[in-house]
N, C-alpha and C positions, 0 to 999 in steps of 0.2 A: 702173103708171107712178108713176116719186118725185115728189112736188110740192115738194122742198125747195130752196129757191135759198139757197144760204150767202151770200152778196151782201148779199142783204136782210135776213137773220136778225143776221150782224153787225151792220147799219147799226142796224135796230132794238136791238139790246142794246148799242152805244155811244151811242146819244142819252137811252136810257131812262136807262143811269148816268150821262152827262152832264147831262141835265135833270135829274137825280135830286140831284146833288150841285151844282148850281146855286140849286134851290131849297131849300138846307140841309137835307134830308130824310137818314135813314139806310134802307137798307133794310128793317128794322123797321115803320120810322114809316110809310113809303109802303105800304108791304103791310099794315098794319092801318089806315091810311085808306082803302085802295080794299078793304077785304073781303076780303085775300086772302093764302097765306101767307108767311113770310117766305123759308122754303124755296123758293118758285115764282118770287119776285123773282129770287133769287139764281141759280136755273135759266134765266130769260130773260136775265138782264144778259152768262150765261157762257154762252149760246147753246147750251143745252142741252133747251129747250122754246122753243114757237111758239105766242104769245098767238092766243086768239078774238079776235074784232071787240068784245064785251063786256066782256074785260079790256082790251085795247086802250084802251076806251072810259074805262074807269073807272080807269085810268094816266093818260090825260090830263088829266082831270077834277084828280087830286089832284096833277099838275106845273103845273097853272095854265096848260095849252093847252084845246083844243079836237081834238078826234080829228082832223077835216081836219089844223092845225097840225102835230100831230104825224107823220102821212102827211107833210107838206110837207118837216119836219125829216129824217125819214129816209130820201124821195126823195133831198132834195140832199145828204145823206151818201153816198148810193148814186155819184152823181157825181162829188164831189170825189175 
């Protein structure tokens, strides 16, 4: 069975770049503030990987959300 919903993996990789470039960060700079690399940003923003709950976690940390937040963010991306 696939578990992959393309819906939601968009919505997450345009708010991650959206909040990304919202709060002046480059791809770079946010992938070595959360720990992680700059290759793997760039794979989730182009919906090419699907964060854990721990990167999840430590992406929101360094957009200046909160993990709920960002669930909430790319909920109502999911809608509009």
């Amino acid at each position: 069975m696939e578990r992959k919903n393309e819906k939601l993996i968009r919505a997450f990789a345009k708010v991650l770049k959206d909040r990304r470039k919202a709060v002046g960060l480059s791809q770079e700079e946010l992938a070595f503030r959360a720990d992680l690399s700059t290759s793997y940003v760039s794979l989730l923003e182009t919906r090419n990987r699907q964060p854990t709950l721990t990167v999840m976690d430590a992406l929101a940390r360094q957009l200046d959300l909160t993990l709920a937040e960002l669930v909430r963010l790319v909920e109502s991306d999911m809608v509009s």
